[in-house]
N, CA, C and O of each residue as an XYZ file, in Angstrom:
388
protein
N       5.966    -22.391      3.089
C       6.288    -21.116      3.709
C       6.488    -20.073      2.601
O       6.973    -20.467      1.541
N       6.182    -18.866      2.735
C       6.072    -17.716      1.652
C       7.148    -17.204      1.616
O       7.734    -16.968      2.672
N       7.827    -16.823      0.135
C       9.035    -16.241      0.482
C       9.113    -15.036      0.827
O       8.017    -14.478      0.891
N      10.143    -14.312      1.117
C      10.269    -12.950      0.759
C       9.775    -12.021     -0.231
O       9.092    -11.027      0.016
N      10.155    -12.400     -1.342
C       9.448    -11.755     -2.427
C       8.039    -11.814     -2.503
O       7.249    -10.917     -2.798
N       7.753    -13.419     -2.088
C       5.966    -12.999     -2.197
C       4.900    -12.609     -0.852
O       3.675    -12.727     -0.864
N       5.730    -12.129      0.256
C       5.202    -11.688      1.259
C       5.549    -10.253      0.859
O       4.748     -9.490      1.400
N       6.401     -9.638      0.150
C       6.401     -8.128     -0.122
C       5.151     -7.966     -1.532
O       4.191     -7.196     -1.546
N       5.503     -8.821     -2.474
C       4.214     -8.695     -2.973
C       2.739     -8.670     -2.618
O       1.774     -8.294     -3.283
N       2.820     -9.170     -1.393
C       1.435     -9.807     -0.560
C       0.985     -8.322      0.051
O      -0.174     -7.909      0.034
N       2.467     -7.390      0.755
C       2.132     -6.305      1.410
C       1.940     -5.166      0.412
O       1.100     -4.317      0.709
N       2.597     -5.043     -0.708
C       2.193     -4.137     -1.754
C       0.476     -4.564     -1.891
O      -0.364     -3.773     -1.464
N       0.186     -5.491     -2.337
C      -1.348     -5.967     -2.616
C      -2.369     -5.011     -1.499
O      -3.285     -4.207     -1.674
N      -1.819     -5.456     -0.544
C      -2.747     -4.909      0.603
C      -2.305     -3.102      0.746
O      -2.858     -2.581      1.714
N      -1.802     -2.566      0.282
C      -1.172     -1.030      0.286
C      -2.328     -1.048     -0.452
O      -3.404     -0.807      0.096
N      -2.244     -1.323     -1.728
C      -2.859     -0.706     -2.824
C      -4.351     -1.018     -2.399
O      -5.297     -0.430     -2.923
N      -4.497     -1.925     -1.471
C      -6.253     -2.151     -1.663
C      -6.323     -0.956     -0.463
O      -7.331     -0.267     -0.624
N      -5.549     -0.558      0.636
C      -6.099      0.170      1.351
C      -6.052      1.432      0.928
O      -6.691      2.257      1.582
N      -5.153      1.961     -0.470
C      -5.427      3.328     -1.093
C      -6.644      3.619     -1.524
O      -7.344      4.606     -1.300
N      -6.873      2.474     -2.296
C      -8.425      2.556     -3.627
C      -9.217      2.554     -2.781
O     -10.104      3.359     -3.064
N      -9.484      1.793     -1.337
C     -10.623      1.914      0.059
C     -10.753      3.040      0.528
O     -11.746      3.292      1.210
N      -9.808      3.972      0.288
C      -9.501      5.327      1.369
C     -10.386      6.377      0.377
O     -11.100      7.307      0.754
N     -10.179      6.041     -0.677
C     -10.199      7.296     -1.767
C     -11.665      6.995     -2.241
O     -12.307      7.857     -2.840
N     -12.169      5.788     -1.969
C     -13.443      5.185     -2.378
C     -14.553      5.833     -1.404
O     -15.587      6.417     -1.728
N     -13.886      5.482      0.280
C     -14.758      5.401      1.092
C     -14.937      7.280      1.259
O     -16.031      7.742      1.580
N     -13.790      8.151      1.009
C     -14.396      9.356      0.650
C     -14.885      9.558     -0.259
O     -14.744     10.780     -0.204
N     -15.444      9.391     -1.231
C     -15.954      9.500     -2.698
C     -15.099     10.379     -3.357
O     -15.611     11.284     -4.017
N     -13.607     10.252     -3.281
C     -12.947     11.097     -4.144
C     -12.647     10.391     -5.771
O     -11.932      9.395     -5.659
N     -12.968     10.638     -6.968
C     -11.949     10.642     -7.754
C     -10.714      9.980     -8.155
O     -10.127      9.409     -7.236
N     -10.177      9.921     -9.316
C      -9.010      9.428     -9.258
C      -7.973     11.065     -9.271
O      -6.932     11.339     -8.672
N      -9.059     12.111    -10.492
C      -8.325     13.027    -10.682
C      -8.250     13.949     -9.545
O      -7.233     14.626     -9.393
N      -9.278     14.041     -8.698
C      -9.224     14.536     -7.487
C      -8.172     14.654     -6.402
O      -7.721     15.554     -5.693
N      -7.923     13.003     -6.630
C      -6.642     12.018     -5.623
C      -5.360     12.909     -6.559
O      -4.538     13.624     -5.986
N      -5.374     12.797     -7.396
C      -3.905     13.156     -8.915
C      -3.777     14.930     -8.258
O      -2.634     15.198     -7.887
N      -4.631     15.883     -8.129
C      -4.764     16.758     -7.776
C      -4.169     17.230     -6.600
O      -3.272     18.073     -6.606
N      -4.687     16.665     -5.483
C      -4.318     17.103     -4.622
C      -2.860     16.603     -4.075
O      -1.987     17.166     -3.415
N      -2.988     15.231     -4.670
C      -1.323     14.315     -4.328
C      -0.329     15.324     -5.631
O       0.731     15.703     -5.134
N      -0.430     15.578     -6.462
C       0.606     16.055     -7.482
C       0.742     15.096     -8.381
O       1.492     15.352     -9.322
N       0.295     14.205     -8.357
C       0.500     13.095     -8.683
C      -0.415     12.358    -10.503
O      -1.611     12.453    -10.781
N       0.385     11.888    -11.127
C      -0.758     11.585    -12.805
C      -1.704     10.749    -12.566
O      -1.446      9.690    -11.994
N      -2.876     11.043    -12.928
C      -4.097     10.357    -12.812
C      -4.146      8.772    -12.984
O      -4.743      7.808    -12.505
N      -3.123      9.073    -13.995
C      -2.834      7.373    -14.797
C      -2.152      6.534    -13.774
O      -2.568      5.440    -13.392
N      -0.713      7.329    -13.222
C      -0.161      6.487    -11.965
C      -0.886      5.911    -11.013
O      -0.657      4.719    -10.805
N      -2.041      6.667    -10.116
C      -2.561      6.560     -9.378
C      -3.694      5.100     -9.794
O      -4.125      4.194     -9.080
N      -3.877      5.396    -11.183
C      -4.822      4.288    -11.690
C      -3.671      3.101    -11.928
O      -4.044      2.646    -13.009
N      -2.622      2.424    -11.587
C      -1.348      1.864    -12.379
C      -1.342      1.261    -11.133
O      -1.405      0.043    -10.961
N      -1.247      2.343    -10.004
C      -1.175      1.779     -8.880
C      -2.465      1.089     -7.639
O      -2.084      0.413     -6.684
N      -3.524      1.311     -7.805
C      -4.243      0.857     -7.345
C      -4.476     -0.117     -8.118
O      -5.352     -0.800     -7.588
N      -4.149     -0.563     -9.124
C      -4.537     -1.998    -10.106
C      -3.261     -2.838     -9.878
O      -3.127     -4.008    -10.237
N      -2.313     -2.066     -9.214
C      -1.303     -3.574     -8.936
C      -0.513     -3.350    -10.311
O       0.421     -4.153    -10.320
N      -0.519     -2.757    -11.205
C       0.352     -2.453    -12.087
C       1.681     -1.918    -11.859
O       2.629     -2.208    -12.589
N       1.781     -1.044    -10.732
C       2.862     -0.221    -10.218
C       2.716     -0.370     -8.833
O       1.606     -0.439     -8.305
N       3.922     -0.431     -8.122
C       4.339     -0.490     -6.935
C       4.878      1.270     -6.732
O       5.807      1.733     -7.392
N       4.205      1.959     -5.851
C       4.389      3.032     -5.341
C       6.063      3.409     -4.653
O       6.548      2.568     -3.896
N       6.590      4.250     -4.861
C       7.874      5.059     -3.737
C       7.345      5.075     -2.731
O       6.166      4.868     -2.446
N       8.372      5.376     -2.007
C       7.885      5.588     -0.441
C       7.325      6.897     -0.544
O       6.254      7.332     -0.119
N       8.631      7.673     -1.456
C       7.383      9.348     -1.822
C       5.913      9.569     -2.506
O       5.108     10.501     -2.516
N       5.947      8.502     -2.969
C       4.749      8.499     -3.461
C       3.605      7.872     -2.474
O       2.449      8.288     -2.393
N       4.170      6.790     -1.746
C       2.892      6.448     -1.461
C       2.993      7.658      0.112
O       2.195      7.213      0.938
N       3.492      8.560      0.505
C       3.700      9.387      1.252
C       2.674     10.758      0.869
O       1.990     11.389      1.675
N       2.809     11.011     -0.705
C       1.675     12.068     -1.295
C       0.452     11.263     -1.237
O      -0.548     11.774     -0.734
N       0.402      9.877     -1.763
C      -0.755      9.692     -1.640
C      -1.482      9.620     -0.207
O      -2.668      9.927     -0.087
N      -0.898      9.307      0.584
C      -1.511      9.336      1.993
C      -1.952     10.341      1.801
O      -3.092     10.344      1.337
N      -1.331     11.559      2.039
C      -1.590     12.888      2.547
C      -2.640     13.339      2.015
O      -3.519     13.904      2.665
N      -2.698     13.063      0.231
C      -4.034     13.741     -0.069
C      -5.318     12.875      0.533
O      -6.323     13.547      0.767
N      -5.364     11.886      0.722
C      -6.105     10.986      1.645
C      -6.930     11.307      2.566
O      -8.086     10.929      2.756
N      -5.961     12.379      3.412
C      -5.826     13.188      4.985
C      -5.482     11.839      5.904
O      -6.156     11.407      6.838
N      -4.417     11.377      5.445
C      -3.722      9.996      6.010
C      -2.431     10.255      6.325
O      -1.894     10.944      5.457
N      -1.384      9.832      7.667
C      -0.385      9.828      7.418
C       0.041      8.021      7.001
O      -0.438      6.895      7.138
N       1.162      8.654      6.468
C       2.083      7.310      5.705
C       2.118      6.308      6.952
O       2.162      5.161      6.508
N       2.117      6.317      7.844
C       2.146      5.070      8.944
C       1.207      4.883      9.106
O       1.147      3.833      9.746
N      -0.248      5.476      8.821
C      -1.472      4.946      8.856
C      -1.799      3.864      7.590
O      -2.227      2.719      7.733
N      -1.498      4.506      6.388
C      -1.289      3.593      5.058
C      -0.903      1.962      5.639
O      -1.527      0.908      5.516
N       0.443      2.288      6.334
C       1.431      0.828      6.258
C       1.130      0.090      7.390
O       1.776     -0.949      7.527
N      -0.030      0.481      8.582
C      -0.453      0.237      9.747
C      -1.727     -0.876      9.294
O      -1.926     -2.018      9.709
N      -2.690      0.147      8.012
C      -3.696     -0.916      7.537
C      -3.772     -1.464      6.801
O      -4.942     -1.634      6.456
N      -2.840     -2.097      6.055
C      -1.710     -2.383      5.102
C      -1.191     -3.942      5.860
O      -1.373     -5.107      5.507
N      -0.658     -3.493      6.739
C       0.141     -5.067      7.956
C      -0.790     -5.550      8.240
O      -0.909     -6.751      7.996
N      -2.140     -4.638      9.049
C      -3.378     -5.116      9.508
C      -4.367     -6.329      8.812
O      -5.192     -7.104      9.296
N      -3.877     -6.100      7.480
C      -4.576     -7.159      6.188
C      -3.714     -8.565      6.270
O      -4.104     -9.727      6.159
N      -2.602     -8.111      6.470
C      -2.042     -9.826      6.209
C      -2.091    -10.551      7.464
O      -1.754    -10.086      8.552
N      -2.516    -11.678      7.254
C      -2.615    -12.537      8.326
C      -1.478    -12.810      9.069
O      -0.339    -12.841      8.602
N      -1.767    -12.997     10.163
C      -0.338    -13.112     11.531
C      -0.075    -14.298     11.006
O       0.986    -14.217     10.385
N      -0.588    -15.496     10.949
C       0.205    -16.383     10.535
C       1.385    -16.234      9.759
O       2.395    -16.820     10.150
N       1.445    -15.309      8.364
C       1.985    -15.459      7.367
C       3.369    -14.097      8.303
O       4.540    -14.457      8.183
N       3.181    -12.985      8.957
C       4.030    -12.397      9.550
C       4.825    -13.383     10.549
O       6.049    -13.274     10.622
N       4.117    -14.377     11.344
C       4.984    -14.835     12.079
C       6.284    -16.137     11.362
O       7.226    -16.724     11.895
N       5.699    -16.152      9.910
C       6.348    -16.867      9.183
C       7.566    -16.338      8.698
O       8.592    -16.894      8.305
N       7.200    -14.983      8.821
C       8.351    -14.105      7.927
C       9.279    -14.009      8.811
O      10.301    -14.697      8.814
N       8.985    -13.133      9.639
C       9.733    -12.698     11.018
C      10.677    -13.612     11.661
O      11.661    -13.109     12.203
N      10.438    -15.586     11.691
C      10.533    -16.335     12.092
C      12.008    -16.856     10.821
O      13.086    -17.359     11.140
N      11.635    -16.588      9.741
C      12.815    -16.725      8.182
C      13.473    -15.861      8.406
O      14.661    -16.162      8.288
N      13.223    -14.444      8.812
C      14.470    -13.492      8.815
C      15.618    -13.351      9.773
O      16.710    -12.853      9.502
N      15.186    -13.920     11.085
C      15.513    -14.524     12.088
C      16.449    -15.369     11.693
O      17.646    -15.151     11.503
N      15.912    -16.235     11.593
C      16.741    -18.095     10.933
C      17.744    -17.666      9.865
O      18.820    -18.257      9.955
N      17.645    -16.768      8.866
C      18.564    -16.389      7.865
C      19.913    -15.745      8.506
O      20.978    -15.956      7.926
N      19.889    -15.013      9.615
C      21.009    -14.023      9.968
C      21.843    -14.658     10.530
O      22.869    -14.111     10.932
């Protein structure tokens, strides 16, 4: 069973692949993305490589320059991890309280 820590790592993984997909599938840029989010070119590159785990403010600018809202991000984001592994979690957090 996956722990906590590596089911949040699992959902960061899948954040970041659905940023670099978003920004890909428009043909934007990284500096483009840095531009319009406010955001350093380098971060944005830090964070789509899994180097950096995004803020909620951040990954909130990055949506937006996207033309995404932040619950769309974390909607296709959940959508990636397999139900199995949610009903595992859900099922531990449960059992823990």
């Amino acid at each position: 069973m996956p722990t906590n820590l590596q089911f949040a790592s699992d959902l960061s993984d899948a954040l970041r692949h659905v940023l670099r997909e978003a920004r890909e599938s428009q043909v934007l840029s990284l500096g483009e993305v840095a531009t319009r989010s406010g955001l350093n070119r380098q971060a944005i590159t830090f964070i789509e490589k899994g180097d950096r785990r995004p803020s909620t403010e951040t990954l909130s600018r990055l949506a937006m320059a996207l033309g995404m809202k932040p619950s769309e991000v974390w909607a296709k984001a959940e959508a990636r991890m397999p139900p199995k592994q949610w009903k595992q979690m859900l099922t531990q957090a449960v059992d823990s309280d």
